[in-house]
The first five atom37 places (N, CA, C, CB, O) and aatype in JSON, in Angstrom:
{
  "aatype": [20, 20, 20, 20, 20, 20, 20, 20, 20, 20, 20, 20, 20, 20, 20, 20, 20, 20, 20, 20, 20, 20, 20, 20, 20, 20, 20, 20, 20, 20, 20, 20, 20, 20, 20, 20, 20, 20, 20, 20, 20, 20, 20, 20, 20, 20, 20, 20, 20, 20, 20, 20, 20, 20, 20, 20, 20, 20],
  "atom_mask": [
    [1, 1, 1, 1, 1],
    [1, 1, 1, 1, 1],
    [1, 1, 1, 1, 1],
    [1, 1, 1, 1, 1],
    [1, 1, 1, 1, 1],
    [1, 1, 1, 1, 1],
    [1, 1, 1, 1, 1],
    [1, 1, 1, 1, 1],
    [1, 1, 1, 1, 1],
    [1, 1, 1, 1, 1],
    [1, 1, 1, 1, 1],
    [1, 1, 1, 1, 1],
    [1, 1, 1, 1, 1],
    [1, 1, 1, 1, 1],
    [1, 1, 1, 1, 1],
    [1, 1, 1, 1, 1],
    [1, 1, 1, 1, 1],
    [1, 1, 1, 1, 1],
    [1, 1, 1, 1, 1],
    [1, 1, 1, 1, 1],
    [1, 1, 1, 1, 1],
    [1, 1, 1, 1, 1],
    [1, 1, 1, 1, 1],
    [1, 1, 1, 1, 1],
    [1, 1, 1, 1, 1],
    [1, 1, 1, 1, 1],
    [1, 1, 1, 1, 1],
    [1, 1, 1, 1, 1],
    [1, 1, 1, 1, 1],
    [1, 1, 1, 1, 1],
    [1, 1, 1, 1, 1],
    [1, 1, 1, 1, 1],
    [1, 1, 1, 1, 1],
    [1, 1, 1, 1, 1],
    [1, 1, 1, 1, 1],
    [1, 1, 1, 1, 1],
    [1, 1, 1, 1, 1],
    [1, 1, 1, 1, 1],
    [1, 1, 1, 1, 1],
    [1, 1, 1, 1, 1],
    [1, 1, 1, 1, 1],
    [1, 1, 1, 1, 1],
    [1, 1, 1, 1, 1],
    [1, 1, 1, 1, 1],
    [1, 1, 1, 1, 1],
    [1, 1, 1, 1, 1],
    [1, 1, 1, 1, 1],
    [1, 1, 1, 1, 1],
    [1, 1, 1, 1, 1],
    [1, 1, 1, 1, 1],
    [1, 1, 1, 1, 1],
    [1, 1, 1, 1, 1],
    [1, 1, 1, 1, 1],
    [1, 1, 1, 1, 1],
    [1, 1, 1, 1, 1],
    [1, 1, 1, 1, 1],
    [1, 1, 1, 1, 1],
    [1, 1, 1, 1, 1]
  ],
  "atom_positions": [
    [[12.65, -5.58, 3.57], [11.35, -5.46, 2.94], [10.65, -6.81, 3.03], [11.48, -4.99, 1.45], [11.2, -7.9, 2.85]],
    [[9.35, -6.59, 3.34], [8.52, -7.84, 3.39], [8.54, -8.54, 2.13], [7.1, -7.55, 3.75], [8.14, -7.87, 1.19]],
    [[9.0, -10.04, 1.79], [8.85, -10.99, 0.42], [7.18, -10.63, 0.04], [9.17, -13.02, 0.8], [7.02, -10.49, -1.18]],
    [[6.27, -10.5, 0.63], [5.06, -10.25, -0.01], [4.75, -9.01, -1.18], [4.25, -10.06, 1.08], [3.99, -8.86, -2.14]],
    [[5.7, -8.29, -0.54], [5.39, -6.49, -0.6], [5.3, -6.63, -2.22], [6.96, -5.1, 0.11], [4.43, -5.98, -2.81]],
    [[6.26, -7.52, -2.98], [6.14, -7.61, -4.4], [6.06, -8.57, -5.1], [6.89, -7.16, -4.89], [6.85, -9.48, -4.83]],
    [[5.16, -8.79, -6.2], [4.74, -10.14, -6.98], [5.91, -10.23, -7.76], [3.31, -10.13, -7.93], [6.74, -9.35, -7.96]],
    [[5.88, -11.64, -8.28], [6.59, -11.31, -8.94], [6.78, -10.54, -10.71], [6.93, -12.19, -8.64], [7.76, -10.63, -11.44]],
    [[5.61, -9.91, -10.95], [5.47, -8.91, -11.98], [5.59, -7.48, -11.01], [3.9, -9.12, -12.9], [4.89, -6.5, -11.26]],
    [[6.31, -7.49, -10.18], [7.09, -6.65, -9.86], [6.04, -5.55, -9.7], [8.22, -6.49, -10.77], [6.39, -4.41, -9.99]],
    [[4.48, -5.8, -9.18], [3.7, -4.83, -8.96], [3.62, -4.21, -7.35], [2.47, -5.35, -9.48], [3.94, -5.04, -6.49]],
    [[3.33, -3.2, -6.98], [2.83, -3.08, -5.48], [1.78, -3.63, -5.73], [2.65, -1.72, -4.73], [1.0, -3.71, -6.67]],
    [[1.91, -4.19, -4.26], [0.61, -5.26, -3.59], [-0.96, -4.06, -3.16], [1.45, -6.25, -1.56], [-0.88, -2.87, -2.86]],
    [[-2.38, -5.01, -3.29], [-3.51, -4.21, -3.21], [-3.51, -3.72, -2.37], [-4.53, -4.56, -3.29], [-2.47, -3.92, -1.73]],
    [[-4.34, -2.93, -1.82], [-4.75, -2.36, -0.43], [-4.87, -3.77, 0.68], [-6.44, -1.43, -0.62], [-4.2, -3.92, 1.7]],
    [[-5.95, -4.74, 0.14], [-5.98, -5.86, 0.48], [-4.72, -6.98, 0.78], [-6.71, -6.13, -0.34], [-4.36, -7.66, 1.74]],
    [[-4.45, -6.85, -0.04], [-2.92, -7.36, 0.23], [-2.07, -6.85, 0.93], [-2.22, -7.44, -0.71], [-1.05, -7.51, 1.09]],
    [[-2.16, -5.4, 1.66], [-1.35, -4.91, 2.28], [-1.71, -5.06, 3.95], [-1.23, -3.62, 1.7], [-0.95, -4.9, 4.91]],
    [[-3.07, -5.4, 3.94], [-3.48, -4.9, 5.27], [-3.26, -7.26, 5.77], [-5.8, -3.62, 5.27], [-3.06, -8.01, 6.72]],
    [[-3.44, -7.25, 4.81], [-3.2, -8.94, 4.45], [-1.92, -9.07, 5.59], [-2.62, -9.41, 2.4], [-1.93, -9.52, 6.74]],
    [[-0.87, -8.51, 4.8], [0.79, -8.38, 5.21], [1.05, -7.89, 6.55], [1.6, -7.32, 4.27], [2.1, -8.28, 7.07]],
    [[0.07, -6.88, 7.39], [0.35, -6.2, 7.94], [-0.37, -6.36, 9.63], [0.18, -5.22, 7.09], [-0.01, -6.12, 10.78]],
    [[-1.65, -6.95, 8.89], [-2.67, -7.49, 10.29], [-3.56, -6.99, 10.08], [-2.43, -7.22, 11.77], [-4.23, -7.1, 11.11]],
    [[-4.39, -6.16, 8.98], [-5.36, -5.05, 9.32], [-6.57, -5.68, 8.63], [-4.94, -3.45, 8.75], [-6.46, -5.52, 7.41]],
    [[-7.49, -6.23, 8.9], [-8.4, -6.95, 8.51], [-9.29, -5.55, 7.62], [-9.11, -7.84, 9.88], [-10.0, -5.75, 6.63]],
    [[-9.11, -4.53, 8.09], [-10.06, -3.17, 7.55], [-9.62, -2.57, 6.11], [-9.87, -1.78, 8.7], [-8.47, -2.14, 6.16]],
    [[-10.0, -2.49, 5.3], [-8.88, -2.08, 3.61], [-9.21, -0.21, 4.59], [-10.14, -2.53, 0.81], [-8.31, 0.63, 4.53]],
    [[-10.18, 0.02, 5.14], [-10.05, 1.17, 5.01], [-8.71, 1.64, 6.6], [-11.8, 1.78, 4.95], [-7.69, 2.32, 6.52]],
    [[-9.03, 1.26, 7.25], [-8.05, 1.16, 8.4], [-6.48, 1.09, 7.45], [-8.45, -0.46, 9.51], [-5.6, 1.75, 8.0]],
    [[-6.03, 0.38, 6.09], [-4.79, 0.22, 5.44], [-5.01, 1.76, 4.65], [-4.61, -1.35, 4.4], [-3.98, 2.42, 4.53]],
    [[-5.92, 2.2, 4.27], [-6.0, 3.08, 2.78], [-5.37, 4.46, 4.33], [-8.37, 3.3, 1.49], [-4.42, 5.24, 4.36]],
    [[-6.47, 4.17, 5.35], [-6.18, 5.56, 6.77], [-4.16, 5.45, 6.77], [-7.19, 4.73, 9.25], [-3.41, 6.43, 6.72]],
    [[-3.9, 4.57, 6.8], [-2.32, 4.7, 7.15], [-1.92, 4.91, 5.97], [-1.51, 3.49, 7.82], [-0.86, 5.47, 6.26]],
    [[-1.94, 4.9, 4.65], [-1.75, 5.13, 3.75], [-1.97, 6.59, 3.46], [-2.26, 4.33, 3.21], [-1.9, 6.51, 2.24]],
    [[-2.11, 7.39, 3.62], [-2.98, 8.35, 3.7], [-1.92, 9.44, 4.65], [-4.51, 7.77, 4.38], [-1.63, 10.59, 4.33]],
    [[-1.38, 8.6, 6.08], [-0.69, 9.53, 6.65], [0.41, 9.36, 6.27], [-0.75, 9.64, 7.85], [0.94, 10.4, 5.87]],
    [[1.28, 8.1, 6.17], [2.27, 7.94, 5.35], [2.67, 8.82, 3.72], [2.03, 6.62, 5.22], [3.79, 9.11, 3.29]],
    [[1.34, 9.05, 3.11], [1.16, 9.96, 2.17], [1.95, 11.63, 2.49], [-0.46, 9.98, 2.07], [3.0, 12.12, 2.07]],
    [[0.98, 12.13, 3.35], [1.36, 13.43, 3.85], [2.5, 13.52, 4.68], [0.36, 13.96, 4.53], [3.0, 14.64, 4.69]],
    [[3.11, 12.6, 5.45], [4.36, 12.46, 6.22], [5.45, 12.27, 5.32], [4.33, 11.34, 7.21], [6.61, 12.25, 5.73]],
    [[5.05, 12.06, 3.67], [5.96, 12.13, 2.26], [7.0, 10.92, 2.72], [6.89, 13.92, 1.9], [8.2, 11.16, 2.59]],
    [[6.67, 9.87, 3.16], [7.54, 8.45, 3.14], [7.13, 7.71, 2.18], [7.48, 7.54, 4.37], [7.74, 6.67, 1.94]],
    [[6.06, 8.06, 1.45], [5.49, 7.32, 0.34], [4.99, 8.13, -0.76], [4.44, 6.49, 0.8], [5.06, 9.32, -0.46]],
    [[4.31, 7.87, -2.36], [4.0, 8.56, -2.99], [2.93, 7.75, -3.49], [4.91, 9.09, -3.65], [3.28, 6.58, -3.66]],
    [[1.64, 8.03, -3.82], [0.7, 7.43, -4.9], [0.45, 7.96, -6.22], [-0.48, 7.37, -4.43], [0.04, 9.09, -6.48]],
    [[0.68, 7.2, -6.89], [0.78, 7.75, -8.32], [-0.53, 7.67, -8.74], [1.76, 6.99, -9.33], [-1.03, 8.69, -9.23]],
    [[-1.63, 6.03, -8.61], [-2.87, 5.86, -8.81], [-3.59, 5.35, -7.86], [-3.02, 5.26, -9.72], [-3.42, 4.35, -7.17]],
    [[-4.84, 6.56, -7.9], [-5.81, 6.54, -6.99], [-6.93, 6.37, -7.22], [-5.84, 7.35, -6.43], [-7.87, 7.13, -6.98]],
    [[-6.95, 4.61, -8.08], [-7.82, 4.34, -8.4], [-9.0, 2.71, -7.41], [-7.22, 4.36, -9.76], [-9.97, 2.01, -7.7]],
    [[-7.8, 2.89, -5.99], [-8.52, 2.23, -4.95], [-7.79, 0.85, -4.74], [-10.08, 2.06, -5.32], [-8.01, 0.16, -3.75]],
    [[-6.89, 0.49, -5.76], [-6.02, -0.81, -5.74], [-5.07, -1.09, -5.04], [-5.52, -1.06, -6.7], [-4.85, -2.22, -4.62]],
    [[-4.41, -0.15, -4.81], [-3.12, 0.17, -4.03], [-2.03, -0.19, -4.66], [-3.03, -0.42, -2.77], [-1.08, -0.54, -3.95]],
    [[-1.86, -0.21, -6.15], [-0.91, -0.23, -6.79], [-0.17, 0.88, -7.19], [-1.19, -0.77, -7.57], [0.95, 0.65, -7.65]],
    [[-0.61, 2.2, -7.08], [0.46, 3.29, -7.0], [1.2, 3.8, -6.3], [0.25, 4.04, -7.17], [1.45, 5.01, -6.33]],
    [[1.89, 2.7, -5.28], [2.53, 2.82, -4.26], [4.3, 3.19, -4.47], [2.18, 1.57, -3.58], [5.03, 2.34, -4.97]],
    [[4.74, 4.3, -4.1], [6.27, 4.46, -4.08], [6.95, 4.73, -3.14], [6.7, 5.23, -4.76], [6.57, 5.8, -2.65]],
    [[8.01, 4.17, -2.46], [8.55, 5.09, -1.66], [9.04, 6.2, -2.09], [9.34, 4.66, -1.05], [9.45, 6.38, -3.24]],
    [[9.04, 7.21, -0.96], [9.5, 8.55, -1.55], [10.93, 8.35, -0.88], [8.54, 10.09, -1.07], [11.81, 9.2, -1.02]]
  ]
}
């Protein structure tokens, strides 16, 4: 797992912070993979309130 992926208040990282981690200069280009990762059920969002803190693996 990427050392970024978690603060240390043990939150998932923003949308911003993810695309940060990842290369994706676009939040929406991170929220699009997020999204298929969603429906491909490797992940779960609990809140979809645009932060990207309801991030789980499934």
């Amino acid at each position: 797992m990427h050392p970024g992926l978690y603060s240390r208040a043990r939150e998932a990282p923003t949308i911003r912070e993810i695309g940060r981690i990842v290369g994706l200069s676009s939040p929406a280009s991170v929220v699009y993979h997020l999204d298929q990762m969603e429906q491909l059920g490797v992940i779960r969002r609990t809140e979809r309130d645009g932060d990207g803190r309801g991030i789980a693996l499934s």
